[in-house]
Residue, then its C-alpha position, 0 to 999 in steps of 0.5 A: x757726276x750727273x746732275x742732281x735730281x730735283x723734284x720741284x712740287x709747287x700749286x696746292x689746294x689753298x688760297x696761297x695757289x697762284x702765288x706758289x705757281x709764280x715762286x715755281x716760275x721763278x725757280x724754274x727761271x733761276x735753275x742752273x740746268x747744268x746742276x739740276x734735271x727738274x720735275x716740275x709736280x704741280x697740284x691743281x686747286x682740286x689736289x690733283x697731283x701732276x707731272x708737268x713741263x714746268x710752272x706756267x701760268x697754264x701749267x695744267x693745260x699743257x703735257x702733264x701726266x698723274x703723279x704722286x710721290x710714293x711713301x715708300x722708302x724703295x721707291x724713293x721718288x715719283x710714281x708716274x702713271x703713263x699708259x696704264x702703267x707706273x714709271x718710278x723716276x727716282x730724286x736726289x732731293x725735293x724743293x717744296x715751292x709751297x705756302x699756306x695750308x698743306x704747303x708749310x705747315x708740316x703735312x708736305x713735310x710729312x709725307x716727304x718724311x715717309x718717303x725719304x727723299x731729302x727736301x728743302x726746308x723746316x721739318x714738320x715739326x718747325x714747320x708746324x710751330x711756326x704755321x700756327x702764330x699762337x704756339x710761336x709767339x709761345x715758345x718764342x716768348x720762353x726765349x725772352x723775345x717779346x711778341x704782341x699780346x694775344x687772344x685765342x678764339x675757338x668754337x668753343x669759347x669767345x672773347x668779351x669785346x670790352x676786354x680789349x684795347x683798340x685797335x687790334x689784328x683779328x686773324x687766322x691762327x693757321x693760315x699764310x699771308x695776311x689772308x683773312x686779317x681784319x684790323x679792328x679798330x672798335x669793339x662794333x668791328x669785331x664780329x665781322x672781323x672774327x667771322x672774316x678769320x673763320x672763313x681761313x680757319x676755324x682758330x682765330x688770333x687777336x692780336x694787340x696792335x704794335x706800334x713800330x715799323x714792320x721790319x723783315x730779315x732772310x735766313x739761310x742756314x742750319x743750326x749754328x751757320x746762319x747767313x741773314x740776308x740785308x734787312x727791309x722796311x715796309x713802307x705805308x701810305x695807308x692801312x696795313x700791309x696785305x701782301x699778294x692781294x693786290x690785282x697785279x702785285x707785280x706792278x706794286x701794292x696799292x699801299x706799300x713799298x720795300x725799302x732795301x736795305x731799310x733805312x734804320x740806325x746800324x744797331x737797329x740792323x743789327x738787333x733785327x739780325x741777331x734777333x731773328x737768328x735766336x727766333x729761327x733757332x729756337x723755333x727748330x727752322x732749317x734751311x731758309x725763313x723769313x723773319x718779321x719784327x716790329x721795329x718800336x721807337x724805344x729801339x726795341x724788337x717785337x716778333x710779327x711772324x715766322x715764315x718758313x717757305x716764303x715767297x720767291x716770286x719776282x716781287x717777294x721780299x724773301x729773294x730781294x733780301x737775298x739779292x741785296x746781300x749779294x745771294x741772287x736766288x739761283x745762289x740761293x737755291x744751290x745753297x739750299x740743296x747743299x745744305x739738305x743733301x750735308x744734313x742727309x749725309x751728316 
């Protein structure tokens, strides 16, 4: 048997584009060539589709050529413009290494679903959901899990400041990361932060403020057979956790650490695991998410967010999860594929 082709599309057009690159590089470094015959489909910052030789940092200066994946079904893979001409190199299966918006918010998803190559990962619908906070924290709430208290703020209608309890969290509804998060510690705060969130999205979030530790657990998996990777802490000094904004995140954050496994009671770990199984569940997620809880002194569990294609640079949570559960992200990737190409076949 020859080995799988397997489009690996990485980039985008929003904020969330160098960190792609570098889940891209990391990827590439963790394929097994003997299983897997990569493209590498790279998108510029101005949406430019492109066939390339892999995700360095330089990625578009190099040997690239115009690229898209065909929405049609016949095709079944890449169209290649070369000389004037189109070449079609067909896929077994597509790896969307893609965060933020246009990446894990159900419209890469979409068109992968008009064109009918199996890709890794929630399906638009899951994917969707869980990109915009205020409809998770909804549907997981008729679940019977808890999750902060929250405002919805749009163009047309505003929020009375002295209605709210400080401090609270103001950010966008729609995007990755913590892009565009304000902590507000007062009512004078709130203007500012609300227009910070705008520049992201033109939905913004308030969110009550949790009291706890921020607490993260992977998954992998589909339906009932889920694996959950080892539990981790984010350890503070100061302020609150803003991941991938530092200068040079491989070398640290400013203002936090990773503590793997975290260092919580056994039923705490517990709790967090079966927790973000039922969250995954019933959010529709497939294939691989991250899960974020507040862990509270009471020993009880509030929801943060849902991830749906998180990290896997050198220093994401996502993999470093895995890694201490025994899965290194090469392993990770093979049980990703294998999951995709049961439930084409299933």
């Amino acid at each position: 048997m020859g080995r799988l082709k397997l489009g690996i599309i990485f980039g985008g057009t929003g904020e969330e584009h160098p960190i792609s690159v570098k889940s891209a590089h990391e990827v590439a470094n963790s394929l097994d060539i003997e299983k897997y015959e990569p493209y590498y489909i790279g998108i510029t910052l101005n949406g430019e589709w492109k066939l390339c030789d892999g995700p360095s940092a330089d990625w578009e200066s190099g040997n690239c050529r115009p690229v898209i994946v065909s929405p049609d079904r016949s095709a079944h893979g890449l169209l290649v413009l070369d000389e004037g001409k189109y070449e079609t190199i067909a896929l077994d299966v597509v790896l969307p290494v893609l965060h933020g918006k246009f990446g894990e918010d159900g419209a890469m998803q979409g068109l992968l679903e008009l064109s009918g190559i199996p890709y890794v990962g929630c399906d638009v619908q899951s994917s969707a959901l869980c990109m915009d906070k205020s409809l998770t924290y909804t549907v997981v709430r008729s679940a019977g899990i808890a999750t902060p208290n929250f405002w919805i703020v749009t163009a047309d209608n505003d929020v009375n400041p002295d209605e709210l309890t400080y401090p609270v969290f103001v950010k966008p509804a729609r995007s990755g990361s913590s892009f565009g998060v304000s902590k507000v510690s007062s009512k004078e705060e709130l203007a500012a932060a609300l227009e910070t969130a705008r520049e992201f999205d033109s939905k913004v979030l308030i969110e009550e403020a949790v009291i706890g530790s921020e607490i993260g657990c992977s998954i992998l998996g589909n339906d009932g057979d889920l694996l959950a990777g080892e539990v981790d802490r984010v350890a503070l000094t100061h302020g609150f956790f803003k991941i991938h904004q530092e200068e040079s995140p491989e070398t640290g954050s400013e203002n936090s650490t990773f503590i793997v496994p975290a260092d919580i009671p056994a039923e705490s770990r517990t709790l967090v695991q079966e927790t973000a199984k039922v969250i995954y569940r019933t959010l529709g997620c497939r294939g691989l998410a991250r899960v974020d809880l507040f862990l509270k002194e009471d020993g009880s569990v509030v929801l943060n967010e849902v991830n749906t294609l998180p990290g896997l640079t050198s220093y994401s949570r996502y993999p470093r999860m895995m890694a201490a559960a025994g899965i290194p992200l090469g392993d990770v990737i093979d049980r990703l594929v294998a999951l995709t190409l049961a439930g084409r076949n299933g």
